[in-house]
N, C-alpha and C positions, 0 to 999 in steps of 0.2 A: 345820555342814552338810557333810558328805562324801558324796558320790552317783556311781555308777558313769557311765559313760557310756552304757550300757542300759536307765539308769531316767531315758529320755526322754520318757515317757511319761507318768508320772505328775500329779496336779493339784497344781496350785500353792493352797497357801494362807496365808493372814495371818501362821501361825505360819514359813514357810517365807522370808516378807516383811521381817520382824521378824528375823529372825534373820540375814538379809541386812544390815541395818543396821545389827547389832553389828560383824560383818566388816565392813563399809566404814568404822567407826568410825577418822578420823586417816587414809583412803586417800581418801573422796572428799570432798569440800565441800558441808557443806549451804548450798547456794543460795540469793542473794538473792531475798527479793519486794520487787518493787517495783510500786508505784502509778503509772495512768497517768490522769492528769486528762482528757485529752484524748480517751481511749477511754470514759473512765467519762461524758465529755458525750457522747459520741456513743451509747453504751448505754444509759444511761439508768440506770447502776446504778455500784455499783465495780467498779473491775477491777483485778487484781492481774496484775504479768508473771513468771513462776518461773524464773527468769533461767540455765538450764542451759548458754546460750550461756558462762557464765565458770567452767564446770566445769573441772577439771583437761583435757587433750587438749580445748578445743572442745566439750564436748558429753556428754551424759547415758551416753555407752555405755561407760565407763572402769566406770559401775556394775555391769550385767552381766558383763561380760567376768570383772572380778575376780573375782567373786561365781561365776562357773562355771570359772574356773581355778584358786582355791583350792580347791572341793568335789571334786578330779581327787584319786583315789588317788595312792599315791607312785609306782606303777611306771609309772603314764600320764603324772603330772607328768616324769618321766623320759627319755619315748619326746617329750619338746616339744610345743608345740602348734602348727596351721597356722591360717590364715586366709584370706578372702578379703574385700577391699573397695578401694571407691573414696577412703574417706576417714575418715569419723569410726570407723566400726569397727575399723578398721588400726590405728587411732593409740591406740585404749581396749584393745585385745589386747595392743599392743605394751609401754603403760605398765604392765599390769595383771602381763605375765609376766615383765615385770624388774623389777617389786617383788616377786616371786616366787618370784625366782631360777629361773624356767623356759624353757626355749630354744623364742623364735618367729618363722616366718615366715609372712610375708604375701606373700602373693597381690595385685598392682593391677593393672590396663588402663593398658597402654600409653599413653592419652591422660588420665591421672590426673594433676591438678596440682601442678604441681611442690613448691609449699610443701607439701600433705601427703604427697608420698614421701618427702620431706625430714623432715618431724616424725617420721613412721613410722621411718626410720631412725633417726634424733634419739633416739627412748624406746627403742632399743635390736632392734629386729628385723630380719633379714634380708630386704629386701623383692624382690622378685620380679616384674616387670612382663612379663603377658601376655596376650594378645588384646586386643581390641579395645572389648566390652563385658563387664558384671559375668558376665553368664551364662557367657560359655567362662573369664572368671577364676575363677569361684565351682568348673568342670570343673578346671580344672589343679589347685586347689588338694587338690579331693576325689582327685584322683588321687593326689598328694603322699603326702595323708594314707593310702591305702590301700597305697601301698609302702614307705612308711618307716614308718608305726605311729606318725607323730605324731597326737592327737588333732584334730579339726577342731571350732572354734569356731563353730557358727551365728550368726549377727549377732542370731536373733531367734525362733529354732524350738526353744529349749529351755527346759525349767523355772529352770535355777538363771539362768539371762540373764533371765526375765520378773521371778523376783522381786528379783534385784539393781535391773534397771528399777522396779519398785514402791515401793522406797524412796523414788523422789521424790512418790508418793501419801503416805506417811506425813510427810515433810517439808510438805506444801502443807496436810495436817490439821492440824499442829501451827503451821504459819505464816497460815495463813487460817482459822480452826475456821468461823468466820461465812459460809465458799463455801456459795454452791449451784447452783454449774455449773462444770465443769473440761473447757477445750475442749484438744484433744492433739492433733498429726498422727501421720497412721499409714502408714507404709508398709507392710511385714511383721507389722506387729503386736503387737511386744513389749510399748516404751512403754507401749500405751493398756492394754493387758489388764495389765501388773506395776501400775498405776494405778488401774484398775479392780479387781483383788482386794485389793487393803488399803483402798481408798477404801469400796469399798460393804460392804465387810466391819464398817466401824464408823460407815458414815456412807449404809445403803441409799438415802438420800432423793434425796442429793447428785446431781445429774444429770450425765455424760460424756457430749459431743460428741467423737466421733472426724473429723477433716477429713483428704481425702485430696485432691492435685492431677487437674482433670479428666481429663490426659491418662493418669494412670497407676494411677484408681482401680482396684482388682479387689475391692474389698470391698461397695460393693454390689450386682454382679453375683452374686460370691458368699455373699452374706447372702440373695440374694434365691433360690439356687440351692441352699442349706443346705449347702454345702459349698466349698470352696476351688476357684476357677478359674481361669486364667490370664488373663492381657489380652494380647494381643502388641501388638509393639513398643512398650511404656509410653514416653510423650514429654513430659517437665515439666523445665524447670532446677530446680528442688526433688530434687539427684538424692540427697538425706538421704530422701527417700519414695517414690524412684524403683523400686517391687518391683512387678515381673509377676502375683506367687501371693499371697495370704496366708501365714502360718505354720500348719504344721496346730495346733502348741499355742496359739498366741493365739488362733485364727480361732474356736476353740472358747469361747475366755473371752470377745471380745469380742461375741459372738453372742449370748451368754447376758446379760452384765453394761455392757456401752457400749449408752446411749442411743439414739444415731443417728449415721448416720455421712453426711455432708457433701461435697462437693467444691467447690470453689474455684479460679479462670480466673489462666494467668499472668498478666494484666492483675494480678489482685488479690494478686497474691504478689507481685510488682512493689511495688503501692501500699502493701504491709506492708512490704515491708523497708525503703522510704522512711522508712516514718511511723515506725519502729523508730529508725533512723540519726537521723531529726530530731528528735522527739518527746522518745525516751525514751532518746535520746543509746547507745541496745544497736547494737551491730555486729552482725546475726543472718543468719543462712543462710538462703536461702527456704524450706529445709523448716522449720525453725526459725520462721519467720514466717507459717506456713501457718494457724495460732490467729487471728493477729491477722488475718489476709485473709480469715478465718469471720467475723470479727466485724464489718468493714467490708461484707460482702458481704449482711448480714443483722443491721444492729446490733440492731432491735428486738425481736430473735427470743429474747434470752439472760436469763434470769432471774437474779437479783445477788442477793450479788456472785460475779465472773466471775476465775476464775486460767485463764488465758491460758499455756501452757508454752510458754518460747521455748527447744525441744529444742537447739540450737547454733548456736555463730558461725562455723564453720571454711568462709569464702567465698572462693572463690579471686578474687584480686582483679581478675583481669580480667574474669571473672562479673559480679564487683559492677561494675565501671566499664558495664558493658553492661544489667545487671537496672536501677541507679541512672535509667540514662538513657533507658528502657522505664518504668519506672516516674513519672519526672516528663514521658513522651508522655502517658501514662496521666490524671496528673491535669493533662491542658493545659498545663504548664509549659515542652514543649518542642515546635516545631513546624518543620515540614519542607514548605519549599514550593518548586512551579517555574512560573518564568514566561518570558516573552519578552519580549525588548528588542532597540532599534535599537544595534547593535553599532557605535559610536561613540565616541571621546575623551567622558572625562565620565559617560557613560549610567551607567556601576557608581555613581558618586559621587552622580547623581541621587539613584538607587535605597535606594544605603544612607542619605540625605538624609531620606528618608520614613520610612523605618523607627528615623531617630534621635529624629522627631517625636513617634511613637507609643510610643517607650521600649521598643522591641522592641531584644534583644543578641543579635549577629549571632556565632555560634560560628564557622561555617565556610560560606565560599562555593566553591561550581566552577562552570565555564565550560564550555560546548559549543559548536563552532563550526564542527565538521566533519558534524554531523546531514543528509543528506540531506533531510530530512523540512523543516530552516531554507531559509529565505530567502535570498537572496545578501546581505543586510542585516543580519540578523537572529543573535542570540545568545541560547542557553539558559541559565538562571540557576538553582543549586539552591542554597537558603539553609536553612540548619539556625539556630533561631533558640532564644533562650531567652527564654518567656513567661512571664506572671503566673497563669496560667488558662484557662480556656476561655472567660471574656470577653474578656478579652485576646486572643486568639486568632483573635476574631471581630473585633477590633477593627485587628489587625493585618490581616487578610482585608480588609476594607473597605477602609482609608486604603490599599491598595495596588492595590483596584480604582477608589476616587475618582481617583489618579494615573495611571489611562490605563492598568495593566498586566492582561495576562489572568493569571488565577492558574491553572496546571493542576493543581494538590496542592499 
């Protein structure tokens, strides 16, 4: 596959797919599937997870990348390439053009985490941190590219990036042949539509669910608009599906060939990455888990068996310390309450007394005592607590209103 950088336009197909996968042959990993008992009780079917979180760089985009940096004639491989991203992109550019031997740099936001500007340098590119969000990173970078003549990498608006993506549809054919539903997130659009032309190209029946985060859907505004729209300010910690527009070359393929496309509450991106960490022991991104929060969100909707794509793990870990602890609010596990008490020797010791009773574990307490709004007596208590449930929950509520306290939250 060699292709200028002007034959952006072109359709992508099977043969285009396939031939992607000769080239990644020994560069990317084919991926495990793994079985998840605990989804497949809640489905009602099997479910398979296609486990891209343990790809080379974190994540499915090492695919693409390569796949449209090798097809670079020689005088463009030459002139280097640029990028722009916050994360998993940066780090599949970076590895793809120093297996290469091609000179790249990237483009990141200033508030991009720190372990991926680090990998991004790590595989070899010169990284570049500027603005604030992707949109003026994604500007500097185009700018880059139109003064120096390095080529610029779309994360997801080109041919040869779709069908490098597509390979992991021919991987999930040959690792599941028995699927018959493949649910994908999408932010830009690559993924689902590289997925979508090799999937239905030998397997039309098969049905794709595309899942996007509510706050940063634009696909079906735009599916419903027949063309590409923006959403401003898109707002999801899923920021792996975090894209304002569609791509115009996906928007096209997934319009035509993805079944339906879905959205899904941080709540439930939350309770997927949990159930991922606990469940099925995967470390997964919340766009990466944005499958499994389709499938909790509407288990009996999915016709089996079900391959679930967990797109990547690269979660910065203070994310995860704060999604982890969102996510077990989520399923009752952790609850946060404030009350009042006579500000006395003893009165905490009471308090935590009651909550020892009811097998409630007290994380963290703080004290107010200067509130205008208290009592000359009186002290504010907020207790972050870790629960069993949301019976529990309720049970903790009670035993704490049986003991005389008001509960305000």
């Amino acid at each position: 596959m060699s292709y200028s950088t002007a034959d952006s336009l072109r359709p992508v197909t099977l043969d285009d797919v396939r031939g992607a996968q000769k080239m990644l042959s020994g560069v990317a990993r084919v991926t495990a599937m793994e079985g998840s008992r605990h989804l497949s009780q809640l489905v009602g079917a099997p479910v398979h997870l296609k486990c891209e979180n343990l790809q080379r760089t974190g994540s499915f985009k090492l695919r693409g990348a390569y796949v449209r940096i090798a097809g670079l004639l020689p005088e463009e491989r030459a002139a280097g390439v640029v990028a722009a991203s916050a994360g998993n992109h940066a780090q599949g550019v970076a590895l793809a053009s120093a297996l290469l031997g091609v000179r790249s740099t990237v483009f990141m936001p200033k508030g991009a985490p720190l372990p991926k500007v680090s990998a991004t340098r790590d595989y070899g590119a010169e990284v570049r941190l500027h603005g604030q969000v992707v949109d003026e990173t994604l500007a500097a970078a185009q700018e880059y590219a139109a003064e120096t003549g390095a080529v610029f990498i779309h994360p997801f608006d080109h041919p040869d990036i779709i069908a490098g993506q597509g390979t992991v549809g021919l991987e999930i054919l040959e690792q599941c042949p028995e699927a018959r539903t493949i649910v994908v997130g999408i932010g830009g659009g690559g993924l689902a539509a590289g997925i979508a032309v090799s999937v239905k190209a030998l397997r039309p029946d098969l049905k794709i669910i595309g899942v996007q985060a509510e706050g940063a859907a634009a696909y079906p505004p735009s599916l419903a608009a027949g063309r590409p729209v923006s959403v401003e300010n898109p707002a999801t910690m899923a920021d792996g599906i975090k894209v304002g527009r569609p791509g115009d070359v996906p928007f096209g393929i997934v319009g035509e060939l993805v079944d339906e496309v879905r959205t899904v509450s941080e709540d439930e991106l939350s309770a997927a990455l949990l159930l991922c960490l606990e469940r099925a022991k995967l470390v997964v991104e919340p766009a990466g888990a944005s499958p499994v929060a389709a499938l909790l969100s509407r288990p009996g909707s999915f016709e089996g068996p079900v391959v679930a794509v967990l797109s990547g793990g690269n979660v910065d870990p203070v994310l995860m310390q704060r999604v982890l602890r969102h996510g077990m609010a989520a399923q009752g596990r952790y609850l946060a309450v404030r009350l009042r008490l006579t500000d006395r020797p003893g009165a905490l010791a009471t308090l935590l007394g009651v909550l020892s009773v009811v097998d409630a574990n007290v994380l963290d307490v703080s004290h107010v005592r200067t509130d205008p709004r208290l009592g000359l007596t009186e002290a504010e208590v907020e207790l972050h607590l870790e629960t069993k449930g949301p019976a529990h929950c309720a049970e903790v509520g009670q035993a704490l209103r049986e003991a005389g306290y008001t509960v305000m939250g």
